[in-house]
N, C-alpha and C positions, 0 to 999 in steps of 0.2 A: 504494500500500500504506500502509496506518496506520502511523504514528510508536510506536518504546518507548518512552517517557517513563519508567519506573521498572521494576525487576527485582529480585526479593528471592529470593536462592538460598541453600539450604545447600549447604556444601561441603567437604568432607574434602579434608585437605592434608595434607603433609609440615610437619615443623618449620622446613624449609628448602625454601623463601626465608620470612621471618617477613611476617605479615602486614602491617609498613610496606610492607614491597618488592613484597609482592602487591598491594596498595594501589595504590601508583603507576605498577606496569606495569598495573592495570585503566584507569586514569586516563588513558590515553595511546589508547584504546581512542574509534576513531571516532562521535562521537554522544556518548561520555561526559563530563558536567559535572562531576558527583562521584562520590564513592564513600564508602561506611564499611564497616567490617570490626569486628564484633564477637567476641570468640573464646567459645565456649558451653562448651566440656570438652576437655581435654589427656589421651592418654594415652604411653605410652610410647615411638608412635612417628607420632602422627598428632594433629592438629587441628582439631575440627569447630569451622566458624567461619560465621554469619552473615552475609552480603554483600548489602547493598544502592546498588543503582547507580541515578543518575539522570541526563538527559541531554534534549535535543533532537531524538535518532532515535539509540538505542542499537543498534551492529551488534551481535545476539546471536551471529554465529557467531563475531565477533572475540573477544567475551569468551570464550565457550567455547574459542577457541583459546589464550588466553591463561592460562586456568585450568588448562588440558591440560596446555602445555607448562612450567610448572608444574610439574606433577607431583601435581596438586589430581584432584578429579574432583568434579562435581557431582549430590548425592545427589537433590534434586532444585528444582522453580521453587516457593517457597512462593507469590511475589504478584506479578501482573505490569500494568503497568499503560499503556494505549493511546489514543491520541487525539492529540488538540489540546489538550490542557490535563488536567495530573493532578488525580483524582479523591480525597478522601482519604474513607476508608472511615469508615461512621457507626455507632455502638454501635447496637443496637435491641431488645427486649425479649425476644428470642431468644438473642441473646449473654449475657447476668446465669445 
């Protein structure tokens, strides 16, 4: 089976656990090198937050179970990326 090399999710959370701590429980996640957690909009009892995860061979069910238990839910996979070596996406006259 093909390697995840990269995962770019949106994700609604709770305020708690903040996204340092969701951060490093991603990070502990088999196949994962790193992680960033960007936060998009706060409302009064939830935080939609951009997660991008990179790795070696990311197990996607471990992260989804991490994100569950959590208490997150994932809205949905904006970018996902496979192989033997990541791919980095090129502007082209259709994007402008």
């Amino acid at each position: 089976m093909t390697e995840i090399k990269r995962l770019v999710l949106d994700v609604l959370k709770p305020h708690h656990p903040s996204i340092i701590e969701l951060a490093r429980r991603l990070s502990t996640v088999e196949g994962v090198m790193g992680v960033n957690l960007s936060l998009n909009e706060v409302d009064q009892e939830t935080e939609n937050v951009k997660i991008t995860i990179e790795g070696n061979d990311i197990n996607c069910d471990n992260v989804d179970e991490v994100i569950t238990e959590s208490g997150a839910v994932i809205h949905s996979v904006d970018s996902v990326s496979a192989g033997k070596r990541l791919v980095e996406e090129v502007e082209t006259p259709q994007d402008r």
